[in-house]
PDB file with SEQRES, HELIX, SHEET and CRYST1 records, atoms N, CA, C and O in Angstrom:
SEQRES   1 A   83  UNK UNK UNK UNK UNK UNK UNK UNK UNK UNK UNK UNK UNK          
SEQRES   2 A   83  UNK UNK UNK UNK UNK UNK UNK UNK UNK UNK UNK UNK UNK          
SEQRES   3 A   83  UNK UNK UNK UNK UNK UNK UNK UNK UNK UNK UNK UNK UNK          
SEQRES   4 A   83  UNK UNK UNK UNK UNK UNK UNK UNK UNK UNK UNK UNK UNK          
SEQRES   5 A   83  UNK UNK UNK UNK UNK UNK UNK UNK UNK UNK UNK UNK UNK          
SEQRES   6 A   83  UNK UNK UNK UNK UNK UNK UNK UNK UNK UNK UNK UNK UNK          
SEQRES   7 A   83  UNK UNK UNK UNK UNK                                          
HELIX    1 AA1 UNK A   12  UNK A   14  5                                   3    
SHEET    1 AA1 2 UNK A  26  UNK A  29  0                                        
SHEET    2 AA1 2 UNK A  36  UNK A  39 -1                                        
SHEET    1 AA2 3 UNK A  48  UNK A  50  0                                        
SHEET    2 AA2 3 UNK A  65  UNK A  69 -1                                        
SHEET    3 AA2 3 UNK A  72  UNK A  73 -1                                        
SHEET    1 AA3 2 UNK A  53  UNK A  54  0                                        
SHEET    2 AA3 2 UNK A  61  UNK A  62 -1                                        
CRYST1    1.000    1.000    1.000  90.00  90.00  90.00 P 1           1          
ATOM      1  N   UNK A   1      48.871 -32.773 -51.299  1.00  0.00           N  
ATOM      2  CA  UNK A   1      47.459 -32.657 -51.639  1.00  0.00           C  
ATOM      3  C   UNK A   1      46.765 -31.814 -50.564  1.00  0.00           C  
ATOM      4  O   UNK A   1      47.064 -32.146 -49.417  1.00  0.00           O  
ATOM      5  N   UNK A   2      45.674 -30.524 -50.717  1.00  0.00           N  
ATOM      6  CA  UNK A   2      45.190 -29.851 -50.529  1.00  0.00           C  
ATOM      7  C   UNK A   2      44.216 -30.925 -49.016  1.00  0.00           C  
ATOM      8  O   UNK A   2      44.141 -32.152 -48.957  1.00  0.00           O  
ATOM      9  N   UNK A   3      43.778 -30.169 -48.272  1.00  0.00           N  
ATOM     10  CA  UNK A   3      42.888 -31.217 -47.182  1.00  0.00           C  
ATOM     11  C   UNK A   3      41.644 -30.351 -47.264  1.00  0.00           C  
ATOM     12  O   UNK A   3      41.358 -29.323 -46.649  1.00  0.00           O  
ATOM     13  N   UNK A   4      40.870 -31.150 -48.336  1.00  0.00           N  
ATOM     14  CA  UNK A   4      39.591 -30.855 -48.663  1.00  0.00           C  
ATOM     15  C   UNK A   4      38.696 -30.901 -47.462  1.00  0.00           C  
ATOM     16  O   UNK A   4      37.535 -31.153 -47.784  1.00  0.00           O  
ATOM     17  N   UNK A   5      38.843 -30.769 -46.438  1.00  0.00           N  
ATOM     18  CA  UNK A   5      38.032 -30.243 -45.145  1.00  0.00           C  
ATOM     19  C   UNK A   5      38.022 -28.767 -44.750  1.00  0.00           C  
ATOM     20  O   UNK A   5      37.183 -28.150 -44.094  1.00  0.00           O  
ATOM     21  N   UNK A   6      39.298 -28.302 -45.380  1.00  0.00           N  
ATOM     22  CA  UNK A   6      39.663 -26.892 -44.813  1.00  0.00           C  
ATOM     23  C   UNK A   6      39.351 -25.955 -45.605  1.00  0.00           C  
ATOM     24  O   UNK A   6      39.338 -24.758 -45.321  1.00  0.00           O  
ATOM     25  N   UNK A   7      39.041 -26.519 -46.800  1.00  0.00           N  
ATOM     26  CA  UNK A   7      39.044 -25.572 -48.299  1.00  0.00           C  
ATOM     27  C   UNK A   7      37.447 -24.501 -48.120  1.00  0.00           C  
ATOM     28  O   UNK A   7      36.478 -25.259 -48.167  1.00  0.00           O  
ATOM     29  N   UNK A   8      37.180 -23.588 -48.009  1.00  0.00           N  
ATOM     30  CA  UNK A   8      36.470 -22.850 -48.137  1.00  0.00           C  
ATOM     31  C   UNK A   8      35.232 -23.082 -48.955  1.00  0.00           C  
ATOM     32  O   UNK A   8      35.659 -22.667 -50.033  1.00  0.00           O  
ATOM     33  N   UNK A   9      33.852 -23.498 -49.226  1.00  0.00           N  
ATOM     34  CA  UNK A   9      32.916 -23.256 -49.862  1.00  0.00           C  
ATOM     35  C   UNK A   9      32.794 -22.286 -50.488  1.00  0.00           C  
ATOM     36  O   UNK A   9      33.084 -21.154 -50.099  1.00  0.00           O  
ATOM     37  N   UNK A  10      32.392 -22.554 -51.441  1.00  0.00           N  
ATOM     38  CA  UNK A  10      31.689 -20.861 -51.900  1.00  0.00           C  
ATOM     39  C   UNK A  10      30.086 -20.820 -51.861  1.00  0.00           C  
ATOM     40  O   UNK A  10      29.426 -19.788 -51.741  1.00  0.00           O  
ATOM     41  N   UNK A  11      29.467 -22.386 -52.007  1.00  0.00           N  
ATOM     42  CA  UNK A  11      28.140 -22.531 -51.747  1.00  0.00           C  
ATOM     43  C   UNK A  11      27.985 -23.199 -50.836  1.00  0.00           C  
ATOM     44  O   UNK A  11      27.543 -24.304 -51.153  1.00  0.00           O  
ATOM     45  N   UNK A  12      28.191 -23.019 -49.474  1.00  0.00           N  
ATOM     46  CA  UNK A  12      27.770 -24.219 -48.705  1.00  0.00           C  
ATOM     47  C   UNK A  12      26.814 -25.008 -48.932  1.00  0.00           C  
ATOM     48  O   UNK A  12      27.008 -26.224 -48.957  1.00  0.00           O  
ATOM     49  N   UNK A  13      25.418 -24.381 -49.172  1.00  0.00           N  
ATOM     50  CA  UNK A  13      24.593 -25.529 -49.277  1.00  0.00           C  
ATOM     51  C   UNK A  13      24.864 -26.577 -50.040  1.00  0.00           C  
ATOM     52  O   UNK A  13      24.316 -27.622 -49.686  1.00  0.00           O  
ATOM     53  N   UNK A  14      25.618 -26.624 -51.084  1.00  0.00           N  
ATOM     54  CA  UNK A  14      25.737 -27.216 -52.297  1.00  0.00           C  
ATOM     55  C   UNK A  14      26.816 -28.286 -52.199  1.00  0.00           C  
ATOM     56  O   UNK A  14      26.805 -29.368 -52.786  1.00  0.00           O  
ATOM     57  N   UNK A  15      27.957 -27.723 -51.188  1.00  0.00           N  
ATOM     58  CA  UNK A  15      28.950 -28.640 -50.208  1.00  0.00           C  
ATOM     59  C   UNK A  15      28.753 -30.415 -50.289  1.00  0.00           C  
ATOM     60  O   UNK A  15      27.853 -30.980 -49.668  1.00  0.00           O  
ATOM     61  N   UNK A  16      29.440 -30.922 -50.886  1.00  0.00           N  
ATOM     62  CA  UNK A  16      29.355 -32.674 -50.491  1.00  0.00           C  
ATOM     63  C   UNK A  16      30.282 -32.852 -49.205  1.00  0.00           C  
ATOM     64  O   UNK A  16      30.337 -33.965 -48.682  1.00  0.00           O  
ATOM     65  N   UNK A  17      30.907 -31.935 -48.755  1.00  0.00           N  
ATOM     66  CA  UNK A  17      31.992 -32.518 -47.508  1.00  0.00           C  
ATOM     67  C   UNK A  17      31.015 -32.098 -46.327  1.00  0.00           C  
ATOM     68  O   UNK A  17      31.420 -32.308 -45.184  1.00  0.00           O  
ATOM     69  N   UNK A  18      29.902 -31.588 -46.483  1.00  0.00           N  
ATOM     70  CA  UNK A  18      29.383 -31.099 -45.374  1.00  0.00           C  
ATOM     71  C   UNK A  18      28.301 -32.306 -44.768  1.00  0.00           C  
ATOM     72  O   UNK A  18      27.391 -32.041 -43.982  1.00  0.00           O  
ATOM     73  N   UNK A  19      28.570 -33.575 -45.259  1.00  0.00           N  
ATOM     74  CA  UNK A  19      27.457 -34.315 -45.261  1.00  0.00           C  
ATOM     75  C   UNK A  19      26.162 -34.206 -45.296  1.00  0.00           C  
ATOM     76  O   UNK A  19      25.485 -34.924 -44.560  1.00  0.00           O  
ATOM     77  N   UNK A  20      25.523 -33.216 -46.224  1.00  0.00           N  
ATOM     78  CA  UNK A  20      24.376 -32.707 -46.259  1.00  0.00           C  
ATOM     79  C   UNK A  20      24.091 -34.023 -47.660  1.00  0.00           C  
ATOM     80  O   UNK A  20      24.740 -34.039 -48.706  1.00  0.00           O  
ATOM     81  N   UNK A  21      23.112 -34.894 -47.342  1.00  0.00           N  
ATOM     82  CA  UNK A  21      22.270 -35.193 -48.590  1.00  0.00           C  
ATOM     83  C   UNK A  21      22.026 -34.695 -49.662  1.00  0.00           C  
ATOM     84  O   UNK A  21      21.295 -33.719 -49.494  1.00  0.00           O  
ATOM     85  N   UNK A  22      22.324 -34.906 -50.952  1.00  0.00           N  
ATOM     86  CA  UNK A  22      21.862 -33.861 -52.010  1.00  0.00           C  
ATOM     87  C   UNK A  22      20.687 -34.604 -52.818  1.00  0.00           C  
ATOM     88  O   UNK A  22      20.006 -34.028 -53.666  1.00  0.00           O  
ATOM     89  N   UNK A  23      20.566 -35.671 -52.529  1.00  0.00           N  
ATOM     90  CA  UNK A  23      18.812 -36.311 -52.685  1.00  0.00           C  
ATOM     91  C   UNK A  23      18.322 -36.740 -51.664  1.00  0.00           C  
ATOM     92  O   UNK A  23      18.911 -37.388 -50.799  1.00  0.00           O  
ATOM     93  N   UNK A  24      16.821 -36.309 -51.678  1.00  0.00           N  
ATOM     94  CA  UNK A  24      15.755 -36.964 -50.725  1.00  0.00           C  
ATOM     95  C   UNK A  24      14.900 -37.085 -51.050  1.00  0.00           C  
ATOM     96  O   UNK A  24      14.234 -36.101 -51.371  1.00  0.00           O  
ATOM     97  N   UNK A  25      14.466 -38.201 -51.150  1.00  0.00           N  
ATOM     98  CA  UNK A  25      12.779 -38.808 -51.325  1.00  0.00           C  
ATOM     99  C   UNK A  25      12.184 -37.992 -50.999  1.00  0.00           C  
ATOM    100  O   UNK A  25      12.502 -37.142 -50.166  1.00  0.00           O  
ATOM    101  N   UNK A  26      10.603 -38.133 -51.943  1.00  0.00           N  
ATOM    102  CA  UNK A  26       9.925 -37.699 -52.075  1.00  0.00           C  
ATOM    103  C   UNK A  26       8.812 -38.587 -52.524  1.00  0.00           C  
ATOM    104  O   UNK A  26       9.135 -39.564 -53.200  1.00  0.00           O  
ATOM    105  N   UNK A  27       7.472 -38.384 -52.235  1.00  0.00           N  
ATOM    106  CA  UNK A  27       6.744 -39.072 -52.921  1.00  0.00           C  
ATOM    107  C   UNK A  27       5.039 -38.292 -53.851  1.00  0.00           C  
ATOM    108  O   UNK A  27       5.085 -37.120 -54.224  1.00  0.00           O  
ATOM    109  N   UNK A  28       4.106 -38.898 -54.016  1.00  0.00           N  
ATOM    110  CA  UNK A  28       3.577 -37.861 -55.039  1.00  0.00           C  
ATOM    111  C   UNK A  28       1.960 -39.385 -55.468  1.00  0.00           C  
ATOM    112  O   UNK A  28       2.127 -40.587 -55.675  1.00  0.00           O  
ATOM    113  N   UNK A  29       0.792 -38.688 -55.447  1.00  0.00           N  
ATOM    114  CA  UNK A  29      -0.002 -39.073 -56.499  1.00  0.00           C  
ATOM    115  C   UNK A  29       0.033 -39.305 -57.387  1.00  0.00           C  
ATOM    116  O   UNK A  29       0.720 -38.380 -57.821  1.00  0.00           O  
ATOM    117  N   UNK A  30      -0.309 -40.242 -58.652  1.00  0.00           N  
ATOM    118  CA  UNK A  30      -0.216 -40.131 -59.834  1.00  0.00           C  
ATOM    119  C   UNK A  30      -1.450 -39.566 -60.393  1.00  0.00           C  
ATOM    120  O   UNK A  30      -2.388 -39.934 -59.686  1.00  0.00           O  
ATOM    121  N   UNK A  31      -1.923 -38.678 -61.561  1.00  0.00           N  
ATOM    122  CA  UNK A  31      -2.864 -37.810 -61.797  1.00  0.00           C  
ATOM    123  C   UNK A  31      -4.156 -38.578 -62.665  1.00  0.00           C  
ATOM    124  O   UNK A  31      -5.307 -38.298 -63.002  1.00  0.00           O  
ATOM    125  N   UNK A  32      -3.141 -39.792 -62.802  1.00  0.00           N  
ATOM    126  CA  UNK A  32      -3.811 -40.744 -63.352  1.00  0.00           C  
ATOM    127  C   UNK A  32      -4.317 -41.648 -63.171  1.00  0.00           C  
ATOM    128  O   UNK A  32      -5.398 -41.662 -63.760  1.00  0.00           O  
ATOM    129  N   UNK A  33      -4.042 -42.851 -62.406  1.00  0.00           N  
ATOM    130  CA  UNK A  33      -4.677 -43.592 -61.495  1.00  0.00           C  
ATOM    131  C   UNK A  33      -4.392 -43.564 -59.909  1.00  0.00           C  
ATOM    132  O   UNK A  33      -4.529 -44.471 -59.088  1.00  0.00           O  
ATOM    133  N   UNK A  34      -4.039 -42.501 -59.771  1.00  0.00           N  
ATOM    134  CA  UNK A  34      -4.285 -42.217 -57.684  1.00  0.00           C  
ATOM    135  C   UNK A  34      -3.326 -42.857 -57.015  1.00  0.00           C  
ATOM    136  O   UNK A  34      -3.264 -42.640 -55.805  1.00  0.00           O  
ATOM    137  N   UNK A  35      -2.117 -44.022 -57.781  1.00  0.00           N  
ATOM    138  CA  UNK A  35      -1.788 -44.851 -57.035  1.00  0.00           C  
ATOM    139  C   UNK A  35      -0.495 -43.641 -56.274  1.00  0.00           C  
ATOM    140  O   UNK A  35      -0.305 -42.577 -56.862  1.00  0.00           O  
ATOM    141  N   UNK A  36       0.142 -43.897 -55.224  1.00  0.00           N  
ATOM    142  CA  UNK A  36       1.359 -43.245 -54.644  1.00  0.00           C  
ATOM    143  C   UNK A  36       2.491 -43.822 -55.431  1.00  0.00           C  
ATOM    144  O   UNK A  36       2.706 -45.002 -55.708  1.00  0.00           O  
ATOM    145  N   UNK A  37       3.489 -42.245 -55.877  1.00  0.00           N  
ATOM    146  CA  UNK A  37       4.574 -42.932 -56.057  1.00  0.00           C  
ATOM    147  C   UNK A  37       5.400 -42.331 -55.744  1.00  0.00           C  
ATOM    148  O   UNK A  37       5.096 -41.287 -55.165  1.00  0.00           O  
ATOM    149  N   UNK A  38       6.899 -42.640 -55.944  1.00  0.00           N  
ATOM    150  CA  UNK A  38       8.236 -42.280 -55.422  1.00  0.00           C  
ATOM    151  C   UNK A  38       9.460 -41.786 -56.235  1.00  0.00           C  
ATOM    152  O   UNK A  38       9.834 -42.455 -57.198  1.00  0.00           O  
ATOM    153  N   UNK A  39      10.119 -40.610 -55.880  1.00  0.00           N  
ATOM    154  CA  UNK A  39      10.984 -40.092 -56.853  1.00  0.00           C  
ATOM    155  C   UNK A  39      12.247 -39.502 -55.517  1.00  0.00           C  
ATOM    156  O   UNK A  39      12.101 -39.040 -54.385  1.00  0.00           O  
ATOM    157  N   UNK A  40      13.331 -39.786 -56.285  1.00  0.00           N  
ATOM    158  CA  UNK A  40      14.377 -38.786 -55.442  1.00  0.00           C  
ATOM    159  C   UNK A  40      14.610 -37.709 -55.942  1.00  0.00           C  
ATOM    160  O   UNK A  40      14.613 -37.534 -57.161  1.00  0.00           O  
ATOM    161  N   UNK A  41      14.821 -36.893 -55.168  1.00  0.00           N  
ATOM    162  CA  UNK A  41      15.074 -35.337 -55.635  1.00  0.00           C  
ATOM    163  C   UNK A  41      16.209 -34.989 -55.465  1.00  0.00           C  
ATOM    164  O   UNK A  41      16.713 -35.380 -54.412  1.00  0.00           O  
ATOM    165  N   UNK A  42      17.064 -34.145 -56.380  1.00  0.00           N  
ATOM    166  CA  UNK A  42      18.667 -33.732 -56.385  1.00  0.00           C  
ATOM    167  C   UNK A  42      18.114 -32.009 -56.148  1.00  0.00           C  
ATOM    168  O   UNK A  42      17.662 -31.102 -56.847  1.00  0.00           O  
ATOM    169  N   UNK A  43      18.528 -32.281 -54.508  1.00  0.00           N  
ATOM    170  CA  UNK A  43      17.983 -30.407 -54.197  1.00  0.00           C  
ATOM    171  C   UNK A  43      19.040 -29.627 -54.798  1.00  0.00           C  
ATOM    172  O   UNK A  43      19.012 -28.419 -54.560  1.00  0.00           O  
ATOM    173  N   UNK A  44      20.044 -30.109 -55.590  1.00  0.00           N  
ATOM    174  CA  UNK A  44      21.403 -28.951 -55.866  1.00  0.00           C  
ATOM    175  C   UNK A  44      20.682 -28.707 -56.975  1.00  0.00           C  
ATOM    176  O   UNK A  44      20.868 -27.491 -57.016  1.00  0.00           O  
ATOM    177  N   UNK A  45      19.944 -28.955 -57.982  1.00  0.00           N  
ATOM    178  CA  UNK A  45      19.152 -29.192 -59.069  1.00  0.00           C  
ATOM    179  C   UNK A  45      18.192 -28.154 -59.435  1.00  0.00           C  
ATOM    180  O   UNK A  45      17.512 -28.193 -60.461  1.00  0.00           O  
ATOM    181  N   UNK A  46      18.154 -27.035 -58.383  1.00  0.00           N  
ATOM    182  CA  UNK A  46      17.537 -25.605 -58.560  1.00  0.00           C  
ATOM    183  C   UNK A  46      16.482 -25.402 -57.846  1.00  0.00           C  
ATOM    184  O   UNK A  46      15.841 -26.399 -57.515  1.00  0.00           O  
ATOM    185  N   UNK A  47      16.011 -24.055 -57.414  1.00  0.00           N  
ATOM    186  CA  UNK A  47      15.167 -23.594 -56.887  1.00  0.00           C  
ATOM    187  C   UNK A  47      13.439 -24.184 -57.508  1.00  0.00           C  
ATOM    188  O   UNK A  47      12.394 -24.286 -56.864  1.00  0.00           O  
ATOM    189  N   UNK A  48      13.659 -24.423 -58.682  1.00  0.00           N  
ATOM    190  CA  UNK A  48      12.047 -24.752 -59.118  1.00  0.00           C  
ATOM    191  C   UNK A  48      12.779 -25.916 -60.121  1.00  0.00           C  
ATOM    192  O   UNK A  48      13.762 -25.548 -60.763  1.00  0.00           O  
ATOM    193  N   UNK A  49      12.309 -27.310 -60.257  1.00  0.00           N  
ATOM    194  CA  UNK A  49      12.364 -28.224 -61.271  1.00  0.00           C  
ATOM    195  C   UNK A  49      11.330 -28.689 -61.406  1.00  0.00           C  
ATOM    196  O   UNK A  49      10.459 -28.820 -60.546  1.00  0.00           O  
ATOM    197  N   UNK A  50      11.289 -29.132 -63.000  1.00  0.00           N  
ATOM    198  CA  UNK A  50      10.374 -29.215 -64.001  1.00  0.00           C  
ATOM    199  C   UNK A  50      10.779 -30.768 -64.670  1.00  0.00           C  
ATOM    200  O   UNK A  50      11.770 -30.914 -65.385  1.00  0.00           O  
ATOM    201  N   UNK A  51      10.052 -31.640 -64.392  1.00  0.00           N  
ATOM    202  CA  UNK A  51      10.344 -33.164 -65.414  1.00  0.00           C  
ATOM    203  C   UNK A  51       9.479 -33.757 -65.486  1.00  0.00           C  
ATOM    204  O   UNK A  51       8.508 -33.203 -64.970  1.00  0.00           O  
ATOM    205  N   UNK A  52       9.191 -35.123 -66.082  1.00  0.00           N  
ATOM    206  CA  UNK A  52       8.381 -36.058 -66.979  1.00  0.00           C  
ATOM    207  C   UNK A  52       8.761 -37.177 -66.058  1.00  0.00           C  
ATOM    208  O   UNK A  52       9.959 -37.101 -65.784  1.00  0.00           O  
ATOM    209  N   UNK A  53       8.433 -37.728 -65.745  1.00  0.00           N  
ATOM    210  CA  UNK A  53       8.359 -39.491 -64.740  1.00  0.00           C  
ATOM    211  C   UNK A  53       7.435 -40.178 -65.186  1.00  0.00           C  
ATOM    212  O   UNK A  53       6.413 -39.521 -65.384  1.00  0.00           O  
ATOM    213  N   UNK A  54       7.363 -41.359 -65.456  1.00  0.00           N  
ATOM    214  CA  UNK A  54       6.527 -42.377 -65.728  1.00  0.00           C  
ATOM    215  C   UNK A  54       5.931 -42.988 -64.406  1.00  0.00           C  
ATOM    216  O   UNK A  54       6.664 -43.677 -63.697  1.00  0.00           O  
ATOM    217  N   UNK A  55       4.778 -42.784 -64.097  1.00  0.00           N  
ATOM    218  CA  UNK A  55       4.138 -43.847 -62.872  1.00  0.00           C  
ATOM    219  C   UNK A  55       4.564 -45.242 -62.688  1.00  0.00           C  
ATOM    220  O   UNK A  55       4.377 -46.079 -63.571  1.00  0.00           O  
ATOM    221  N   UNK A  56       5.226 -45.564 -61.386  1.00  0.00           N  
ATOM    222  CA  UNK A  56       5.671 -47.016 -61.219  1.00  0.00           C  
ATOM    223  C   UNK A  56       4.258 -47.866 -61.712  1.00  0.00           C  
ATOM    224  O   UNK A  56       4.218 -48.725 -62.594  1.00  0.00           O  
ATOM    225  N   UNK A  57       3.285 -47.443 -61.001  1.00  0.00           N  
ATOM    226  CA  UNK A  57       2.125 -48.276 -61.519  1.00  0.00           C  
ATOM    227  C   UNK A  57       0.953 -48.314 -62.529  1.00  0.00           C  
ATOM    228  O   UNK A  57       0.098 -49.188 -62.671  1.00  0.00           O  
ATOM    229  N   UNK A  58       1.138 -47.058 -63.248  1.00  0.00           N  
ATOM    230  CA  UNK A  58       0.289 -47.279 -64.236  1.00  0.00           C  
ATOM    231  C   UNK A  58       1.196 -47.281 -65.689  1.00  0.00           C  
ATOM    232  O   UNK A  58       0.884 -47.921 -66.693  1.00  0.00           O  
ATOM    233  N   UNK A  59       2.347 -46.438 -65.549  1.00  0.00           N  
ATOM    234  CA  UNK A  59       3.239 -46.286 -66.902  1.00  0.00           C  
ATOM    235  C   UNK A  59       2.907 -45.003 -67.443  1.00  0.00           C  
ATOM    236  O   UNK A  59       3.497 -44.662 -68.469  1.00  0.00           O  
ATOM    237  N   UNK A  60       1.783 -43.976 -66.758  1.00  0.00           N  
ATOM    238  CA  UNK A  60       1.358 -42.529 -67.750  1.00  0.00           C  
ATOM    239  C   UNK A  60       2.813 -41.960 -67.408  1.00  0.00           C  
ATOM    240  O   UNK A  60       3.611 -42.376 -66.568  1.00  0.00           O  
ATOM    241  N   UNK A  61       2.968 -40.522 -68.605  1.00  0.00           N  
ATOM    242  CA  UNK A  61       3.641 -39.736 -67.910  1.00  0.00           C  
ATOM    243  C   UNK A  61       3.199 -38.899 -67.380  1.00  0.00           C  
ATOM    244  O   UNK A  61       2.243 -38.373 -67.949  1.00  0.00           O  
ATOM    245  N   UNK A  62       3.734 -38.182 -65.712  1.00  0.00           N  
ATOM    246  CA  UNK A  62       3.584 -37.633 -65.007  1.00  0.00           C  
ATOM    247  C   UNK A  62       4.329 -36.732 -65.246  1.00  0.00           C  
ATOM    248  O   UNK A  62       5.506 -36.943 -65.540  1.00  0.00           O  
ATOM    249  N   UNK A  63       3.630 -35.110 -65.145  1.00  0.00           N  
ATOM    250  CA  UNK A  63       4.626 -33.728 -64.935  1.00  0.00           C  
ATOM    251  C   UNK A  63       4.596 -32.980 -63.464  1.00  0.00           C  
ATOM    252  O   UNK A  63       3.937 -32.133 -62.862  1.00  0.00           O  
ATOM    253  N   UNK A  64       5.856 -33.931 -63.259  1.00  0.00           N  
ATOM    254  CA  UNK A  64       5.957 -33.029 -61.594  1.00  0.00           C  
ATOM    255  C   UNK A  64       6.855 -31.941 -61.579  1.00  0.00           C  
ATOM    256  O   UNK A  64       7.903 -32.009 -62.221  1.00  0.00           O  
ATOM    257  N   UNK A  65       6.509 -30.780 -60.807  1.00  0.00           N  
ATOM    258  CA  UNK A  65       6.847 -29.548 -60.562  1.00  0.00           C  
ATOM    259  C   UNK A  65       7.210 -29.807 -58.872  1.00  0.00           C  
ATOM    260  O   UNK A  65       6.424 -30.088 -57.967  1.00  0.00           O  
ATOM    261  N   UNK A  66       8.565 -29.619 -58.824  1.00  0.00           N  
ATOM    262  CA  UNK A  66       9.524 -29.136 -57.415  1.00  0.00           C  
ATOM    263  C   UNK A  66       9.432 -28.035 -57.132  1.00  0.00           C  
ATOM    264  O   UNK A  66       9.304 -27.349 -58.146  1.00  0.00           O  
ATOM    265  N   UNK A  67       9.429 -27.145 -55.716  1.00  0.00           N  
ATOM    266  CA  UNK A  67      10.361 -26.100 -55.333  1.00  0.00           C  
ATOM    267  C   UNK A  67      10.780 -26.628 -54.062  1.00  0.00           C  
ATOM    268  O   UNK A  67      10.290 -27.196 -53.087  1.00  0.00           O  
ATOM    269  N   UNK A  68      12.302 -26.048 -54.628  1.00  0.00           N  
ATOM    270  CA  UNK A  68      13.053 -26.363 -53.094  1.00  0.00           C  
ATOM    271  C   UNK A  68      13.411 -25.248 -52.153  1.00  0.00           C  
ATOM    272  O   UNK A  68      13.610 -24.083 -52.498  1.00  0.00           O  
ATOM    273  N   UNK A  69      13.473 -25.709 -50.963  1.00  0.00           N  
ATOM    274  CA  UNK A  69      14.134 -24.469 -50.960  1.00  0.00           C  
ATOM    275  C   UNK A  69      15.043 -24.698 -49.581  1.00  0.00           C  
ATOM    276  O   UNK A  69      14.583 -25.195 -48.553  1.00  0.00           O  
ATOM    277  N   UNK A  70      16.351 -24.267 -49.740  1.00  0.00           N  
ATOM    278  CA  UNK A  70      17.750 -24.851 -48.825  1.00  0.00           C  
ATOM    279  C   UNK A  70      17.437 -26.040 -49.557  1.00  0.00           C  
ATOM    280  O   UNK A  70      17.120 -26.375 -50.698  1.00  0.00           O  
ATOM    281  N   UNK A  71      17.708 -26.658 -48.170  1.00  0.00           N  
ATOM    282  CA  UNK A  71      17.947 -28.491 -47.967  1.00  0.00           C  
ATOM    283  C   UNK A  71      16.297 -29.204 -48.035  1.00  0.00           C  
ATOM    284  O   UNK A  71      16.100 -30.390 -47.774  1.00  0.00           O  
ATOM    285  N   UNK A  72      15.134 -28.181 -48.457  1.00  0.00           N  
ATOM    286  CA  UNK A  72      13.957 -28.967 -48.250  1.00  0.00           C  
ATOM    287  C   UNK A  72      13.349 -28.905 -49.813  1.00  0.00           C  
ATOM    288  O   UNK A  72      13.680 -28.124 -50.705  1.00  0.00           O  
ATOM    289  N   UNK A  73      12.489 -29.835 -49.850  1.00  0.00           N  
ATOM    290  CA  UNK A  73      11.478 -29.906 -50.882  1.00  0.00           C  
ATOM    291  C   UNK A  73      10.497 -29.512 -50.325  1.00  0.00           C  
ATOM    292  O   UNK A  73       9.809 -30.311 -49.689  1.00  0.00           O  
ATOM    293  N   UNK A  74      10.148 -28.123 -50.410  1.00  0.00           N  
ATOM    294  CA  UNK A  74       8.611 -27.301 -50.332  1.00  0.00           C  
ATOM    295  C   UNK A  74       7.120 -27.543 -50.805  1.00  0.00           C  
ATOM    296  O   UNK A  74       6.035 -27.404 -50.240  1.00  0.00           O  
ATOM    297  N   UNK A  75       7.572 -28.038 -52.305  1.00  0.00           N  
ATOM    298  CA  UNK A  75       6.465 -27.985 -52.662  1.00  0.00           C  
ATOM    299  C   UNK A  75       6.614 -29.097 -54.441  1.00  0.00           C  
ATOM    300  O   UNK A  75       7.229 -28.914 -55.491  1.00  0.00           O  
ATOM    301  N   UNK A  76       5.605 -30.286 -53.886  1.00  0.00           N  
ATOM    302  CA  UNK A  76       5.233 -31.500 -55.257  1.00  0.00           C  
ATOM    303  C   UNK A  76       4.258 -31.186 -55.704  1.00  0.00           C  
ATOM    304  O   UNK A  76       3.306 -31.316 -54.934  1.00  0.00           O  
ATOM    305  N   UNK A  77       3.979 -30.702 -56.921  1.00  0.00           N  
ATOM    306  CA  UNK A  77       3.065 -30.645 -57.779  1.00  0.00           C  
ATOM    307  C   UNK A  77       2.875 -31.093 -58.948  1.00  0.00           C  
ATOM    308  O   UNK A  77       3.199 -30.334 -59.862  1.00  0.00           O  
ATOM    309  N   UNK A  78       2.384 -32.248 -59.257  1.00  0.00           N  
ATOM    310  CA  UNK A  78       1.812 -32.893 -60.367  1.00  0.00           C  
ATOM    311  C   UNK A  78       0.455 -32.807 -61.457  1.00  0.00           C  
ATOM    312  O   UNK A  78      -0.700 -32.528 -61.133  1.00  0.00           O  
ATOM    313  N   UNK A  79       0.910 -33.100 -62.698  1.00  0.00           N  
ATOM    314  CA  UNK A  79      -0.558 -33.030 -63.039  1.00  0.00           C  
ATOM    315  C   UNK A  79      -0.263 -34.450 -64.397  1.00  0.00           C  
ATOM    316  O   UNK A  79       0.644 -35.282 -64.429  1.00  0.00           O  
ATOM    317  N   UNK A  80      -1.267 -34.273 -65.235  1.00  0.00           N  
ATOM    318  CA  UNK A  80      -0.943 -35.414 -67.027  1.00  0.00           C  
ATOM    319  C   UNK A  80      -0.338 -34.595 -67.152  1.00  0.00           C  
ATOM    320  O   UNK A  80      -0.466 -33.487 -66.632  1.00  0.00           O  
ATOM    321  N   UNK A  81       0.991 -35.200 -68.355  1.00  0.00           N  
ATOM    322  CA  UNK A  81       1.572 -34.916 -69.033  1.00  0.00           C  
ATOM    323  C   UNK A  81       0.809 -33.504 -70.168  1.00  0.00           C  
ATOM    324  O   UNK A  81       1.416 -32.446 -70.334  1.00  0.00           O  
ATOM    325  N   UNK A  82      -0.471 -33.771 -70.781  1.00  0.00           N  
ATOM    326  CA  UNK A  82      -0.532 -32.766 -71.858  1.00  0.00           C  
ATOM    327  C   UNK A  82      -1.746 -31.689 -71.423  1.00  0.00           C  
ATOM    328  O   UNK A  82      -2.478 -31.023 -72.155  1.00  0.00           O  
ATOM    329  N   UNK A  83      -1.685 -31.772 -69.860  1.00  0.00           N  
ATOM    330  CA  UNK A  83      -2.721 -30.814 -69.437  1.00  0.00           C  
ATOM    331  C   UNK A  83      -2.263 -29.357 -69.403  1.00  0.00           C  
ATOM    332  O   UNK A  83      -3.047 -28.471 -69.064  1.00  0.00           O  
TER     333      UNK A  83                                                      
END                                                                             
């Protein structure tokens, strides 16, 4: 068997042997009732992501907008769902 330490990347960043995290918290307003909430982010998951979350505390859906960029989350942007 091959010794998956030695094997070459082709994406490092993207690497699980490199012990780099590929989620990290994040957290965020809800647009709807103000309360704070919490989401993990899968940075291998692209330069800009786009999804629907339900508020832990009110239940609206929330449309949060990611950019990552490397190993960081740059930029949380939320708004309602049908704005």
């Amino acid at each position: 068997m091959e010794n998956f330490k030695n094997r070459i990347c082709p994406a490092p960043t993207l690497c699980y042997h490199k012990n780099m995290p590929l989620e990290q918290p994040e957290s965020f307003l809800c647009p709807y009732c103000g309360e704070p909430n919490s989401l993990s982010v899968d940075i291998s998951g692209g330069r800009i992501q786009e999804f629907i979350v339900d508020c832990e505390i009110c239940c609206a859906p929330v449309a949060v907008r990611l950019t990552v960029d490397g190993e960081d989350v740059v930029g949380v942007e939320t708004r309602r769902e049908n704005e």
